[in-house]
N, C-alpha and C positions, 0 to 999 in steps of 0.2 A: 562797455566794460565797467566804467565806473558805477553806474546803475544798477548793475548785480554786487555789488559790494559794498553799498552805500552804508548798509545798519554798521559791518566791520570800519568804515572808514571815522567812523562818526563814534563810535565808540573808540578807536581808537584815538583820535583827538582826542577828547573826555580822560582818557585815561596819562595822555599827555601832558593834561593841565594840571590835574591830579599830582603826577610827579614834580611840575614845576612850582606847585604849592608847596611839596612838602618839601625841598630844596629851599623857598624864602623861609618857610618856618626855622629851618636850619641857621639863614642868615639871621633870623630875628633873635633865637637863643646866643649866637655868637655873639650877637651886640649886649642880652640881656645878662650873659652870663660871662662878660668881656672875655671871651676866648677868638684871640685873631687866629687870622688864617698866615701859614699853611697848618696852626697846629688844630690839632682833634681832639684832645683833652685838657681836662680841668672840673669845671662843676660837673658831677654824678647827672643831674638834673640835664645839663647840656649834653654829654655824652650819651642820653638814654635818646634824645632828640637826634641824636646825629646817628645812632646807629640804624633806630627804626628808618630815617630815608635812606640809608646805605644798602639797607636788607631790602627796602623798596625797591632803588637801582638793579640789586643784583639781581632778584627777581621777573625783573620787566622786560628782557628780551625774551623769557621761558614763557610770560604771557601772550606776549604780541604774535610770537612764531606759533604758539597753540590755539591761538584765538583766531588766526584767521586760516591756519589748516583745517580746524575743527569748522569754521564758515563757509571755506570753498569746498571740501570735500565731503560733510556732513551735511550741514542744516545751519544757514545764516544765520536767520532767527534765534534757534538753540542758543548757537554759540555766544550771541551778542546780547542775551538772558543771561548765560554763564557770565558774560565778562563783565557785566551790570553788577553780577553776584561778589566778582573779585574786586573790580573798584569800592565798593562797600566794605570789604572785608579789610583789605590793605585799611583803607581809613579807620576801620574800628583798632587794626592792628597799630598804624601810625601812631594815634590819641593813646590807647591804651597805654604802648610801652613809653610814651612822653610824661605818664602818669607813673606807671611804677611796672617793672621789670614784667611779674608775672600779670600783668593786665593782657599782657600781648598775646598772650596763648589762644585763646578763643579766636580772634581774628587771625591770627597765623593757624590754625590748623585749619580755618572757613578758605583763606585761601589757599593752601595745599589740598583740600578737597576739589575744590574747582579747577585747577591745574590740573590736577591727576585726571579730572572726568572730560576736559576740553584736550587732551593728551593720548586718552579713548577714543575719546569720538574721534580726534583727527584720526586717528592711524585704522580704524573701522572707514572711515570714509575714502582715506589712499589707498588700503586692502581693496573697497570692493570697485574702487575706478582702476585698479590697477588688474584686477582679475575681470572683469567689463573690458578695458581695454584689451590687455593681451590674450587673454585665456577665452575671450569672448561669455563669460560665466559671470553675469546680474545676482547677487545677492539680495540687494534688495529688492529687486523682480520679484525672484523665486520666494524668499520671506513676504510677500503680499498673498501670492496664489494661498496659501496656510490658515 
C-alpha cells in the first residue's frame, strides 16, 4: 500500500515542513517585531507575517484532502506535479504578503488555481471509480476506445 502512494506521502511531508517554516518565520517576527504571545498584533510588518501563515493553516487541510483524492482516484503523478505547483505558490504567497499586502495576489490566486484543478480531478476520479464500481460503466475505458 505505501508504495502506491509514495510521490503523495513525500510530497506531503514537503509540504509539512513548508508549514513548520512559515510558523518559525512567525516566531522570528514576534521576537523582531517584540510582539508576545497570546497577542497577534502590533507592528503592520509582523501582522502581515502572521497572517500570511494563518491563511497557510487554513488552507492546508483543503490541500492535503485534494491532493491525495486527486492521487488515488486520478493520477499520482498529476497530482503530486499539482501539489509541487501549490507548495511554490503558498511560498511566493508567504514572502510576498511578508513584503507588502498586494504582493500576495499572484501566489494566492496560483494556489487557488491549483486547488480548484486537484478538486477536479479528485471528484472526476471518485465519479468514474464510483460509476466503474457500482454502475459497472469505465469512463476512462470508453474515452480511450475515441
Amino acid at each position: 500500500m505505501a508504495g502506491n502512494s509514495i510521490l503523495l506521502a513525500a510530497l506531503s511531508v514537503l509540504s509539512a515542513c513548508q508549514q513548520s517554516y512559515f510558523a518559525m518565520q512567525v516566531g522570528k517576527a514576534r521576537s523582531k517585531y517584540k510582539v508576545t504571545p497570546p497577542s497577534v498584533s502590533g507592528s503592520p510588518d509582523f501582522e502581515r507575517i502572521f497572517r500570511a501563515q494563518q491563511n497557510c493553516v487554513e488552507f492546508y487541510p483543503i490541500f492535503i484532502i485534494t491532493l491525495w483524492m486527486a492521487g488515488w482516484y486520478f493520477n499520482q503523478v498529476f497530482a503530486t506535479c499539482l501539489g509541487l505547483v501549490y507548495i511554490y505558490s503558498r511560498h511566493q504567497y508567504f514572502w510576498g504578503y511578508a513584503e507588502a499586502a498586494k504582493k500576495r495576489i499572484t501566489g494566492f490566486r496560483l494556489s487557488l488555481g491549483v486547488l480548484a484543478l486537484l478538486t477536479v480531478l479528485g471528484a472526476v476520479g471518485i465519479l468514474n471509480s464510483f460509476l466503474d464500481e457500482y454502475l459497472d460503466i469505465d469512463i476512462a475505458k470508453k474515452l480511450r476506445h475515441f
